[in-house]
C-alpha positions as CSV (number, residue, x, y, z in Angstrom):
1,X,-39.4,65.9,-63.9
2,X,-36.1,67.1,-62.1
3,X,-36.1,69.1,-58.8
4,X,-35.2,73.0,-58.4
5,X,-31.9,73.3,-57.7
6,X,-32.4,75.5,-54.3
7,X,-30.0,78.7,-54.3
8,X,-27.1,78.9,-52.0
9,X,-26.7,80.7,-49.2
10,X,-24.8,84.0,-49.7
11,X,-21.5,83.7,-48.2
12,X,-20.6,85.2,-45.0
13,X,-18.9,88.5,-44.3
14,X,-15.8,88.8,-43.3
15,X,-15.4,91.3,-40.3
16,X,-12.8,94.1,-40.2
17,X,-9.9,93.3,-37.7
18,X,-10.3,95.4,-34.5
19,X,-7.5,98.2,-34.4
20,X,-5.8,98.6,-31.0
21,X,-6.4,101.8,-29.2
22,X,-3.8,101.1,-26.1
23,X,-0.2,101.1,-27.0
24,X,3.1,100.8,-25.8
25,X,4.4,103.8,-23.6
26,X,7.9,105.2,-25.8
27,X,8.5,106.8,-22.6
28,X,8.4,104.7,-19.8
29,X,9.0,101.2,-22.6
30,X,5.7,99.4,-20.6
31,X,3.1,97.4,-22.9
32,X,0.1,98.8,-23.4
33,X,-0.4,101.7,-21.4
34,X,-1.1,104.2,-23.5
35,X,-4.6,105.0,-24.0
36,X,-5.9,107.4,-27.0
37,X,-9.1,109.2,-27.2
38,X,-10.3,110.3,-30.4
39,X,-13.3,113.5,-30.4
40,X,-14.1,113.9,-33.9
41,X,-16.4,116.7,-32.8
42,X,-13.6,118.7,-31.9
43,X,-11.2,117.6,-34.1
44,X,-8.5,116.8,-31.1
45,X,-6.9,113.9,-30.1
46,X,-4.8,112.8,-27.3
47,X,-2.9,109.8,-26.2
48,X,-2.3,109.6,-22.3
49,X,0.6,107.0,-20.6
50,X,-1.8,105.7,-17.7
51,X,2.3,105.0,-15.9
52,X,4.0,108.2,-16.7
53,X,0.9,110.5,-17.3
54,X,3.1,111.3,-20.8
55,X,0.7,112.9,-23.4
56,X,0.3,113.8,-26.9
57,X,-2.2,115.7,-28.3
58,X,-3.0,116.9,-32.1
59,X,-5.8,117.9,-34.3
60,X,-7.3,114.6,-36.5
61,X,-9.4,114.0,-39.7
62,X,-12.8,112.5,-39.8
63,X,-11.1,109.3,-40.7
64,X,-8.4,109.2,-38.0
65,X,-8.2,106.3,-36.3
66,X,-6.2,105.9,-32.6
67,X,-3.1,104.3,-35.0
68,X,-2.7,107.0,-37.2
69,X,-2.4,109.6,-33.7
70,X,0.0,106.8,-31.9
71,X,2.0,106.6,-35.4
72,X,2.3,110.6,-35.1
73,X,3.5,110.6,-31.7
74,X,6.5,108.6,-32.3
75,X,7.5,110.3,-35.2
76,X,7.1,113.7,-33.5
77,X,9.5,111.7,-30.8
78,X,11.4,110.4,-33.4
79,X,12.2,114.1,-34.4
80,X,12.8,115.3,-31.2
81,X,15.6,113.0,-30.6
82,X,17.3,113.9,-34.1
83,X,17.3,117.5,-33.3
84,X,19.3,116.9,-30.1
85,X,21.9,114.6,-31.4
């Protein structure tokens, strides 16, 4: 008579990278001193330069994440910069 095979262990769950939530300052060019805080409550965000007290603040989904306000930002910089050139 033959052994039971024994079952293998389920494999292991991969975790989800950590997303940044300080970032680079477009303002003052330093690494990583911008800081965003996300109330879902509310609905607001804001991203605060802890050098040059720069700020940014919009309205966010349920499923923003402090990348998608940062990526907003620049491109609201971004447009700013067009419009005077």
């Amino acid at each position: 008579m033959g052994k039971r095979k024994s079952s293998a262990p389920p494999p292991a769950k991969k975790k989800a990278p950590k997303l940044d939530t300080t970032f680079d300052c477009p303002f003052c060019n330093r690494k990583k001193t911008c800081v965003a805080k996300l109330e879902p409550k509310l609905r607001v965000a804001r991203i605060e330069c802890r050098v040059c007290h720069a700020r940014y603040d919009c309205e966010i989904t349920p499923i923003s994440e402090p990348i998608d306000v940062y990526a907003e930002w620049i491109d609201k910089c971004e447009e700013e910069n067009d419009e005077d050139n």
